[in-house]
C-alpha positions as CSV (number, residue, x, y, z in Angstrom):
1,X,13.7,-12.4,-14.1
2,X,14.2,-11.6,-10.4
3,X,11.7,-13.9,-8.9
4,X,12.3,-11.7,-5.4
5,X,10.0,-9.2,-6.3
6,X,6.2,-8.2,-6.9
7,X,4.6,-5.6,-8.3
8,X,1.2,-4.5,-6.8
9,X,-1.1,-1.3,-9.0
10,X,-3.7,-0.2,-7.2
11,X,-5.6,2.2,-9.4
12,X,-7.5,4.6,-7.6
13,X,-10.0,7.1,-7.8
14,X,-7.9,10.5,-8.3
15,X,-4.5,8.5,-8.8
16,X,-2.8,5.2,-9.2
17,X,-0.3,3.9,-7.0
18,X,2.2,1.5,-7.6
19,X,4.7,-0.8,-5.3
20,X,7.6,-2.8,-5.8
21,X,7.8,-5.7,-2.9
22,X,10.3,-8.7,-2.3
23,X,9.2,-11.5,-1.0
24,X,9.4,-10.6,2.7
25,X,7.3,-7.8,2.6
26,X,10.3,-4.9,2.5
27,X,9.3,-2.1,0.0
28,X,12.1,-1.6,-2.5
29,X,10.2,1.5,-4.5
30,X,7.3,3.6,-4.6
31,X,5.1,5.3,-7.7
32,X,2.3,7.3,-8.2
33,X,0.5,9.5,-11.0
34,X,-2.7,11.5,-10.7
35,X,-5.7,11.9,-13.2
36,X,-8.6,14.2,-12.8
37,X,-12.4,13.2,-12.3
38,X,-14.7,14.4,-15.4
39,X,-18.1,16.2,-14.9
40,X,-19.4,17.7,-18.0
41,X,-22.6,17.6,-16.6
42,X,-24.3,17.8,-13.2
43,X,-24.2,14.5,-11.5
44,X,-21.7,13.3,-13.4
45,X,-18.6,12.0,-12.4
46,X,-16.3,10.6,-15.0
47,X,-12.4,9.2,-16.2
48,X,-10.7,8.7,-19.3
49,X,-9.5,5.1,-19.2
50,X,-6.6,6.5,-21.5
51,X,-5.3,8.5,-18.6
52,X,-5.2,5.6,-16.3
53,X,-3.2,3.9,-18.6
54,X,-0.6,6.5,-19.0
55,X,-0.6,7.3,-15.4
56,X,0.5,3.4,-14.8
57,X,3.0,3.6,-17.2
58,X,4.0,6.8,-15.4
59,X,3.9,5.2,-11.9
60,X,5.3,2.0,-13.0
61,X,8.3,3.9,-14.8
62,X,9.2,5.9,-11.9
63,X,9.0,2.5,-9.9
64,X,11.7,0.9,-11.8
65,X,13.9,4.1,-12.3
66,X,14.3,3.7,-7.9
67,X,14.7,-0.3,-8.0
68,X,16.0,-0.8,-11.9
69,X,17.7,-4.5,-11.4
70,X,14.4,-5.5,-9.8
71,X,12.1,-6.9,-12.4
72,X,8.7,-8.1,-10.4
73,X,7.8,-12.3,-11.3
74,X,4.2,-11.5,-11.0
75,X,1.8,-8.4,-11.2
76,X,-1.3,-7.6,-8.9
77,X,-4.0,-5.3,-9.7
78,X,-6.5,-3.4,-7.0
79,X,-8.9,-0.9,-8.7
80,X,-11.9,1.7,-7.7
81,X,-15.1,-0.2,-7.7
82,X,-18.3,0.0,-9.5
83,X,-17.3,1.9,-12.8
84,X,-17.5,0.9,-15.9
85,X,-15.9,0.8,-19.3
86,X,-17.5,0.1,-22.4
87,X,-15.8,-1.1,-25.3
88,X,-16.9,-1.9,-28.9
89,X,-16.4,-5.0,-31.1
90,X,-12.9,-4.0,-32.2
91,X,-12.5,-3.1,-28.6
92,X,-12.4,0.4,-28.9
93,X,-13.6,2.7,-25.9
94,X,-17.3,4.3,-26.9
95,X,-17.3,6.7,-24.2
96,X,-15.6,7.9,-20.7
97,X,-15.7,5.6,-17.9
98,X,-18.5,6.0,-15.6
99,X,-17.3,5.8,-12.0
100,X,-18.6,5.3,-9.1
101,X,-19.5,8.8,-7.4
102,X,-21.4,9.4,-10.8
103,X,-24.9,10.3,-9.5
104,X,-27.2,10.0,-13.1
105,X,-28.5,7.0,-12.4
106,X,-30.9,7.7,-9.9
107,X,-34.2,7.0,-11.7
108,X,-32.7,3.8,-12.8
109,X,-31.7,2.5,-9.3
110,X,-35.5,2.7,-8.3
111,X,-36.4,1.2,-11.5
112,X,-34.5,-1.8,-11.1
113,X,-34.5,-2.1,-7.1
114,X,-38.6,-1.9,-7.9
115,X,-38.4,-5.0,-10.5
116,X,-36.6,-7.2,-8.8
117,X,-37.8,-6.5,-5.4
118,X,-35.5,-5.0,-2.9
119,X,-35.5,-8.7,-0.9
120,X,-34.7,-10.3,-3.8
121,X,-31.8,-8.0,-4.8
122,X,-30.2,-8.2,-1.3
123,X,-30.8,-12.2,-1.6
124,X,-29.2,-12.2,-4.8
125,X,-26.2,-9.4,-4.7
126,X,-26.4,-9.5,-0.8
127,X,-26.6,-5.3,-0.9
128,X,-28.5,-2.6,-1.9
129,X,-28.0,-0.8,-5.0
130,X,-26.7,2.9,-5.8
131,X,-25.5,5.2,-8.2
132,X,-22.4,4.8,-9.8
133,X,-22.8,0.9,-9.6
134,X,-22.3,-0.5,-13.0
135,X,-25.6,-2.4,-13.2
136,X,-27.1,1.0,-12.9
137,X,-24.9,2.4,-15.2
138,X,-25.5,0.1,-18.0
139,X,-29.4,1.0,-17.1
140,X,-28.9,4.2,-17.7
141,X,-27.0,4.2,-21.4
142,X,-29.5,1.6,-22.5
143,X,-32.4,4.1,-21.9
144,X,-30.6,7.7,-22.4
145,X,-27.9,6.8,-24.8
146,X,-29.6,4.0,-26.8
147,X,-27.4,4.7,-30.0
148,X,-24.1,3.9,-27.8
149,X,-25.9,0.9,-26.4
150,X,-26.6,-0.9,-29.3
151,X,-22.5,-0.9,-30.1
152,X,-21.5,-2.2,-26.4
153,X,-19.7,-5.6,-27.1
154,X,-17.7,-5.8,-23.4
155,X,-18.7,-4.4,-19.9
156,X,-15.1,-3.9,-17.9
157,X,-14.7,-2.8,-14.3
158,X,-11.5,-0.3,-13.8
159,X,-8.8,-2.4,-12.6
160,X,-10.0,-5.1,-15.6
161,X,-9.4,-2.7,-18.2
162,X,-5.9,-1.8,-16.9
163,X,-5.3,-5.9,-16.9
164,X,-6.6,-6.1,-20.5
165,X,-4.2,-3.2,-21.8
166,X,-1.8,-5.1,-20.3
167,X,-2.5,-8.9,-21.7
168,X,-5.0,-8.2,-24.0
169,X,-7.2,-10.9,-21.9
170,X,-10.5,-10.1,-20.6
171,X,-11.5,-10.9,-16.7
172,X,-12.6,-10.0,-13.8
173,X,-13.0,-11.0,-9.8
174,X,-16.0,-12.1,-7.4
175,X,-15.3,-9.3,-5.8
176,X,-15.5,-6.5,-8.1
177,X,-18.3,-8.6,-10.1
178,X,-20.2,-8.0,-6.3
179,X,-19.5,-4.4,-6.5
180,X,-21.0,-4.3,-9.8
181,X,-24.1,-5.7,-8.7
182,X,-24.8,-8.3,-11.2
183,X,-23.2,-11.1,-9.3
184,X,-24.6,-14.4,-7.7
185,X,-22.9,-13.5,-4.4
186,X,-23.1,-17.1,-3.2
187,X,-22.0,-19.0,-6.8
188,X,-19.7,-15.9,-7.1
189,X,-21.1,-16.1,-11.0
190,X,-23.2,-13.6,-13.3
191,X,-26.9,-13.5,-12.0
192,X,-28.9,-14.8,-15.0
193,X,-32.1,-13.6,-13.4
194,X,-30.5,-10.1,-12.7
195,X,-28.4,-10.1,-17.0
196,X,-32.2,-11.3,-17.7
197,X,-34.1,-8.6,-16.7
198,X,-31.5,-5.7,-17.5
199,X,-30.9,-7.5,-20.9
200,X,-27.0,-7.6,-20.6
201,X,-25.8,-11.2,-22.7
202,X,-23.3,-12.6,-20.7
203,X,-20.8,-12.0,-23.6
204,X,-20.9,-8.6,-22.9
205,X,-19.0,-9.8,-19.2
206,X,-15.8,-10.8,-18.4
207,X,-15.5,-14.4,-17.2
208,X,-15.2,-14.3,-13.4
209,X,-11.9,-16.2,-12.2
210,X,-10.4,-16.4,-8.5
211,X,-8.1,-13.1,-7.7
212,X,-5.3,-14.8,-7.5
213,X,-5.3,-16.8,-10.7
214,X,-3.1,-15.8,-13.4
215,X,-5.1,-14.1,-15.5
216,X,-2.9,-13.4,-18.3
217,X,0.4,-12.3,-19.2
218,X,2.6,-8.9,-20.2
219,X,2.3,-8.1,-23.6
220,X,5.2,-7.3,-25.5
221,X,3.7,-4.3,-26.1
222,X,2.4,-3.0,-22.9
223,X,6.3,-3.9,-21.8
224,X,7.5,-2.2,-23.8
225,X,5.5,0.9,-22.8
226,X,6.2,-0.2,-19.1
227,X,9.6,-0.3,-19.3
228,X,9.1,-4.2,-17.9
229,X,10.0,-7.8,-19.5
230,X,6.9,-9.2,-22.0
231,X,5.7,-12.5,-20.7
232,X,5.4,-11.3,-16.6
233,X,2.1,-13.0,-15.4
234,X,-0.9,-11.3,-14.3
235,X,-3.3,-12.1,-11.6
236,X,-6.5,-11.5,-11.6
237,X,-6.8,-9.2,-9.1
238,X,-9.9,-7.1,-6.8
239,X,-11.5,-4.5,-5.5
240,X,-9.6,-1.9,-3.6
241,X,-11.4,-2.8,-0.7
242,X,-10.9,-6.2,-0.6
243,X,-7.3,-5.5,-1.0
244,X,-7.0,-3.1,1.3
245,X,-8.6,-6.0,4.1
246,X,-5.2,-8.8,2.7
247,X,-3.2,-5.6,3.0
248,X,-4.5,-4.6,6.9
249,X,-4.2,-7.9,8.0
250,X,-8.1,-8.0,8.2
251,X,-8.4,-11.4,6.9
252,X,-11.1,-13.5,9.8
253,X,-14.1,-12.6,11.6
254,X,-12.4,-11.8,14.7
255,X,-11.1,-8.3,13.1
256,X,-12.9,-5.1,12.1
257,X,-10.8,-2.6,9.8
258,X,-12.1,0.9,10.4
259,X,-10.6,3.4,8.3
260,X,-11.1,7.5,9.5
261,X,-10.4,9.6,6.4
262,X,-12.4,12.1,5.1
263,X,-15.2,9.6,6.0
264,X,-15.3,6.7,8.0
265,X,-15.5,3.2,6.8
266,X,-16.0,-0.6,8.3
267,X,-14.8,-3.7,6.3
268,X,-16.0,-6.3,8.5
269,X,-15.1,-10.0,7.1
270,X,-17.4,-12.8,7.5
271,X,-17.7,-16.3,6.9
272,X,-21.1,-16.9,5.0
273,X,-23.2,-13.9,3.2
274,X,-25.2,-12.1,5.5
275,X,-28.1,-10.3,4.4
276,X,-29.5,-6.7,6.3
277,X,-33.3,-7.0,4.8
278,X,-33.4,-3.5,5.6
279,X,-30.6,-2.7,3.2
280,X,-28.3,-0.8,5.4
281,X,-24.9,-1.9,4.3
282,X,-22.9,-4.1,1.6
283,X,-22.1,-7.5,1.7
284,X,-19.2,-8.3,-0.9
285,X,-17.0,-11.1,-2.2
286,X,-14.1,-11.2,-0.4
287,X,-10.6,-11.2,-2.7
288,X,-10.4,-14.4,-0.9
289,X,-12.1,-18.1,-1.6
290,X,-13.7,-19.4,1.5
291,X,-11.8,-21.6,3.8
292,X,-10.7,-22.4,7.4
293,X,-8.2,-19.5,7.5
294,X,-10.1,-17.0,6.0
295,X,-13.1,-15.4,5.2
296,X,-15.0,-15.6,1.8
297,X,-17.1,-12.2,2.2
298,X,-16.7,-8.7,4.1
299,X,-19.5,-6.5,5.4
300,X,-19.0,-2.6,4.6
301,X,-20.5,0.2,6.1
302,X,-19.7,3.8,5.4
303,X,-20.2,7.0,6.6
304,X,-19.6,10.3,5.2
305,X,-18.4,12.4,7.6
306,X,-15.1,11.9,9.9
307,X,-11.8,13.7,9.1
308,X,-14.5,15.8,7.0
309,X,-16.0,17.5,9.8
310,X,-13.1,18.0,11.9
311,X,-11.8,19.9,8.7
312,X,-14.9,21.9,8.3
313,X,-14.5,23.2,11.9
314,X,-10.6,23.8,11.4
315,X,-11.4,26.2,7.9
316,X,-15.1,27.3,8.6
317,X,-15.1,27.7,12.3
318,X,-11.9,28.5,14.0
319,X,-10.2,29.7,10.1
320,X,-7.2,28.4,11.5
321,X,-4.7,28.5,8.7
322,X,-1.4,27.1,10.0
323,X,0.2,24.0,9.4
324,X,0.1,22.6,12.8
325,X,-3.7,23.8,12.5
326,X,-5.0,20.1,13.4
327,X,-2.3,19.1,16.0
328,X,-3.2,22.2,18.2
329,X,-6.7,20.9,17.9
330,X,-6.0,17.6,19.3
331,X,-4.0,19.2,22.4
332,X,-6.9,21.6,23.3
333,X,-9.5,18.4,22.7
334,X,-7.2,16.1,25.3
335,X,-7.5,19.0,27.9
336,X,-11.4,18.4,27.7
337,X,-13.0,15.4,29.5
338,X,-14.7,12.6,27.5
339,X,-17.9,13.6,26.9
340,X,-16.5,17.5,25.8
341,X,-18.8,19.1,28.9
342,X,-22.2,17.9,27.8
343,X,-21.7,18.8,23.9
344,X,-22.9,16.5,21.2
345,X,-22.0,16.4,17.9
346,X,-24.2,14.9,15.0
347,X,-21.4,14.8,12.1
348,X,-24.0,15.2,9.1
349,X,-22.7,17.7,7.1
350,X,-23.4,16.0,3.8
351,X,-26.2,13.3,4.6
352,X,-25.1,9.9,6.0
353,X,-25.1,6.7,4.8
354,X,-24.8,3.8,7.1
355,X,-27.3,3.0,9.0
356,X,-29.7,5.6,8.1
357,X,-28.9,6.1,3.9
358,X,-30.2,9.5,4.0
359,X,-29.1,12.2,2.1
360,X,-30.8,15.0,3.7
361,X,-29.4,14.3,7.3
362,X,-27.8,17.6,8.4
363,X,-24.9,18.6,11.4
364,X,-25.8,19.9,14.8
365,X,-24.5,20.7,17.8
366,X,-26.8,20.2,21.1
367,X,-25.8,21.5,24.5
368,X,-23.8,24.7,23.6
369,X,-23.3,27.1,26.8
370,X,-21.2,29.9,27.2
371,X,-18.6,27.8,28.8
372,X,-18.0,25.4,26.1
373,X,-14.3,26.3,24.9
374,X,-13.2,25.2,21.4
375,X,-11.5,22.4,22.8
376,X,-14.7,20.9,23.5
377,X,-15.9,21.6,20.4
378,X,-13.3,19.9,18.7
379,X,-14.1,16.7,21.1
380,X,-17.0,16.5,20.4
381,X,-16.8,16.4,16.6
382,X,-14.1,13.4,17.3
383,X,-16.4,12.1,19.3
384,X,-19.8,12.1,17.0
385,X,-17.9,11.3,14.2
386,X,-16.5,8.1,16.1
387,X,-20.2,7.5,17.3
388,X,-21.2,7.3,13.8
389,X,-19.2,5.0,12.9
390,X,-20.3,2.9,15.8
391,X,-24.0,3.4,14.8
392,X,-22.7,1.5,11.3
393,X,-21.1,-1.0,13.4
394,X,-24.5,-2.0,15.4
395,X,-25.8,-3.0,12.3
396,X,-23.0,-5.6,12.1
397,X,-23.9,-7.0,15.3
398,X,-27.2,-7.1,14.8
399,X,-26.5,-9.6,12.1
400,X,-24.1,-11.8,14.0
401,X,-20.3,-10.0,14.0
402,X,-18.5,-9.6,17.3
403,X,-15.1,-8.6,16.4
404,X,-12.3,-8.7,18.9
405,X,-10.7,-5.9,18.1
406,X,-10.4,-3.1,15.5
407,X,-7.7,-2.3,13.1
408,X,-7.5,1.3,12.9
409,X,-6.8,2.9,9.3
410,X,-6.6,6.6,8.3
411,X,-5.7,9.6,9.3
412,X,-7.8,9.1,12.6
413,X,-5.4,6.2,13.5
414,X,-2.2,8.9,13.4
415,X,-4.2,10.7,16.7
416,X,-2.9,9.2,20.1
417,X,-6.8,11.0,21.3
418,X,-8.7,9.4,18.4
419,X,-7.3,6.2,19.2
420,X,-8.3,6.3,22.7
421,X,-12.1,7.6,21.8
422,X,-12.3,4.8,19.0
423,X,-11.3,1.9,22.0
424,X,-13.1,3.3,24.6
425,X,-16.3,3.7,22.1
426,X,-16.2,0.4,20.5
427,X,-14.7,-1.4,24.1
428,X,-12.2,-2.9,21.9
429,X,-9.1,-2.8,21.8
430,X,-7.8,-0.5,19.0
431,X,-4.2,-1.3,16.9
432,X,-3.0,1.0,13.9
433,X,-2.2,0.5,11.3
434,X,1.3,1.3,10.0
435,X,1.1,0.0,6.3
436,X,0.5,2.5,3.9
437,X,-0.9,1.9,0.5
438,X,-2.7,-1.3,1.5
439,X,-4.6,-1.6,-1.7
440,X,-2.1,-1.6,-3.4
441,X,-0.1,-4.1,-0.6
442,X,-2.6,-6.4,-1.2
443,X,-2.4,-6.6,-5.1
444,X,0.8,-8.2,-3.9
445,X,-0.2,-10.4,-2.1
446,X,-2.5,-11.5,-4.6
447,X,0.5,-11.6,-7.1
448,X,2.8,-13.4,-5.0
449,X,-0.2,-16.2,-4.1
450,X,-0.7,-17.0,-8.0
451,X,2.3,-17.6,-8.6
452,X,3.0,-19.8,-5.6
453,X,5.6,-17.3,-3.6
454,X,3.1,-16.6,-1.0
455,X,1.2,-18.0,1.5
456,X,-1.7,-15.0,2.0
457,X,-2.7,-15.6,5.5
458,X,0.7,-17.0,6.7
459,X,2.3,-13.4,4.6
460,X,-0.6,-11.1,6.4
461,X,0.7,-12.3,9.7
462,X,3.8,-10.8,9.2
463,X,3.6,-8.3,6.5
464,X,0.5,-6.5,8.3
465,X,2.6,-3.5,10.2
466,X,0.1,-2.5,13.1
467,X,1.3,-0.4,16.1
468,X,0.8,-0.4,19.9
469,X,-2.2,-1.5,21.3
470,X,-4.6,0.9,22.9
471,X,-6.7,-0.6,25.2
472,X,-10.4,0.4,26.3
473,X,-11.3,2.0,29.6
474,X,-14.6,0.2,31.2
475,X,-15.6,3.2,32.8
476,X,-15.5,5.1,29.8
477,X,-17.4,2.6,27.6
478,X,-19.9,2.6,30.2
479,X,-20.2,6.3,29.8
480,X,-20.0,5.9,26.3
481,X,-22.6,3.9,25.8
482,X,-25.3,6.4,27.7
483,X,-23.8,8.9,25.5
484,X,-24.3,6.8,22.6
485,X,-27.9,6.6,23.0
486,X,-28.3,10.1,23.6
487,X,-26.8,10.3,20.0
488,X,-28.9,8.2,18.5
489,X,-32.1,10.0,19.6
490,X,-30.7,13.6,18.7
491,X,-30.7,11.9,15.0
492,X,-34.3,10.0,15.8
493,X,-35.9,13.2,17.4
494,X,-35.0,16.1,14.4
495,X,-34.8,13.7,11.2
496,X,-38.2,15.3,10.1
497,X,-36.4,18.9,10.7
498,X,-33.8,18.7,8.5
499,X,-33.5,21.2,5.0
């Protein structure tokens, strides 16, 4: 066994993605395999936990075909949270995973957040709870699929059913257990009060073990289907979040990550849980335990619409087809001042989530004239997209993070312009990041920690690729700000308008 190498799965939400790593960070091969989401039904959003496992034997196959003398000493696992797997007492699956854009639950989410008490949920979970979240889930089958129910022997998060095919162990991590919203946040254990009242026995749950304790080890007979060597240990693993944080190099207070994708979203870490009473944003277990050199939590915030809008404009508006569609619309927006000539942008265009959680928030665009070009327009969807993901960060500060600086994830961090407009927005100073798959990049990390090759925080320093920094302008924050507010009341002023 070359103990040089690492293997990281991070199974995602449409695929899974898989890297091969030595010990110095250097990626020796790449692999990934796709699976479709389920909706029979309205609302529903669902996977075969069958096809995840064949995709990772896919992935994993294609990963040792590129790098065959390299057999990995350890194995890390990063998943999609929330979902969940249910399994019967001869461990057979009793239905397709439920996953966590799944949107059934609704009734059941006011039903529990009303019977616990909202305060006491956030105290307890240290966030709010929504559909798709396996505690919600569970709710759900117990009162619409009672037959199914009453056979449910084990609850498994994604990533922890990949690690049982694989070692025939069952586990999970405080920070997917957080995500499932059943977890002491603070104990990072199963809430009795909250198993109590949605009458899950603990047997029915995984124990909960550090992410980067071996968990297990490669069967002989998921080996063989992996094409790897039986007997390979297994970590425990986390959530793809808090994977992606070790994998960004977002590991201490003093750091925001900020991913712009099709949405935007803020993985804040902190050093103690810190509770929003108004229930505007998740606090998590980090993949970390708490110490000196890292923290033992993250804050996320999320909104909906970034990369989103800016492609709803390219297709809807302009119906500009070509490939270089998105890079002419970054020139003609850097040929238009900051502030795009007066034009705001509320990005809206399906609901918002951090700060405001409401799904009938709409898009708008206030100050058009006859001289706005679409340059401006583009600007100023870069810009109020960016503003709404500073309006998620105020709710941070309000509860005690000032970070330093912001590591910029995404396709937003590619844009010279966006990275300029985030900086002089936040009045931070902004650094991309150049890692790719970082979920997946920090399933290594976790693998290479359990097994006593790595040093997480002294690794993150150095595997963590981030590019140039881009610096704030003062005057521009200044401006920023006054715009900022003027943003916040467009919101304030028509939230009672919106259909």
């Amino acid at each position: 066994m070359n103990k040089e190498y690492l293997l990281g799965i991070d199974l995602g939400t449409s695929s899974v993605k898989v890297l091969l790593v030595n010990t110095e960070g250097c990626v020796a091969a790449t692999g990934s395999a796709e699976y479709p989401i389920l909706k029979p039904q309205p609302l529903y959003a669902e996977q075969d936990p069958e096809a995840w496992w064949t995709a990772t034997v896919q992935a994993v196959r294609s990963v040792l075909a590129a790098a065959p003398a390299a057999q990995p000493a350890a194995i890390g696992l990063s998943g999609q949270m929330h979902g969940v797997v249910l399994l019967d007492q001869q461990n057979r699956l009793l239905a397709p995973a439920v996953i966590w854009p799944d949107q059934r639950s609704r009734a059941q989410v006011q039903e529990i957040t009303a019977g616990i008490g909202a305060e006491r949920l956030y105290d307890i979970t240290g966030s709010p709870l929504s559909t798709g979240f396996l505690a919600a889930s569970v709710r759900w089958f117990q009162q619409e699929a009672k037959e199914l129910w009453e056979q449910v022997a084990m609850l498994l998060l994604p990533k922890d059913y990949l690690r049982w095919r694989m070692t025939g162990v069952f586990a999970t991590d405080p920070s997917d257990g957080a995500g499932a919203l059943l977890l002491d946040e603070r104990q990072r254990t199963w809430s009795k009060e909250l198993l109590q009242f949605l009458q899950i026995d603990e047997r029915q749950l995984p124990p909960v073990l550090p992410s980067d304790q071996i968990a297990g080890h490669l069967t002989a007979d998921a080996a063989g289907a992996l094409g790897l060597a039986a007997g390979i240990p297994i970590v425990t693993g986390a959530a793809d979040t808090a994977c992606g944080a070790l994998g960004a190099g977002a590991l201490s207070a003093d750091r925001l990550l900020l991913s712009i994708s099709t949405g935007g979203q803020l993985i804040q870490p902190v050093d103690e849980v810190r509770i929003d009473r108004r229930g505007r944003i998740h606090t998590f277990c980090s993949a970390l335990t708490p110490g000196s050199q890292q923290a033992g939590w993250y804050q996320m915030g999320a909104t909906l619409n970034a990369g989103m809008a800016l492609r709803w404009l390219r297709d809807n508006v302009f119906a500009w087809r070509y490939p270089d569609a998105y890079d002419v619309m970054s020139m003609a927006a850097a040929n238009t001042p900051p502030g795009a000539q007066g034009l705001l942008f509320l990005p809206y265009l399906v609901g918002e989530r951090t700060p405001h959680m409401d799904p009938t928030a709409r898009g708008a665009f206030f100050g058009l004239t006859l001289s706005h070009s679409q340059g401006d327009l583009v600007r100023a969807v870069m810009e109020g997209a960016t503003f709404a993901c500073y309006d998620a960060y105020q709710v941070l500060a309000e509860l005690g993070v000032h970070s330093e600086r912001v590591i910029l994830a995404g396709g937003g961090a590619k844009s010279p312009l966006w990275r300029q407009i985030v900086a002089d927005i936040f009045g931070k100073p902004v650094q991309p990041l150049l890692t790719s798959e970082q979920s997946a990049m920090g399933a290594v990390l976790l693998a290479g920690s359990g097994v006593g090759l790595l040093d997480i925080p002294s690794a993150t320093r150095v595997w963590a690729q981030l590019g140039d920094e881009t610096q704030p302008d003062p005057a521009q924050h200044s401006f920023y700000q006054e715009r900022f507010g003027a943003f916040q009341s467009l919101y304030a002023r028509n939230q009672g308008h919106f259909v």
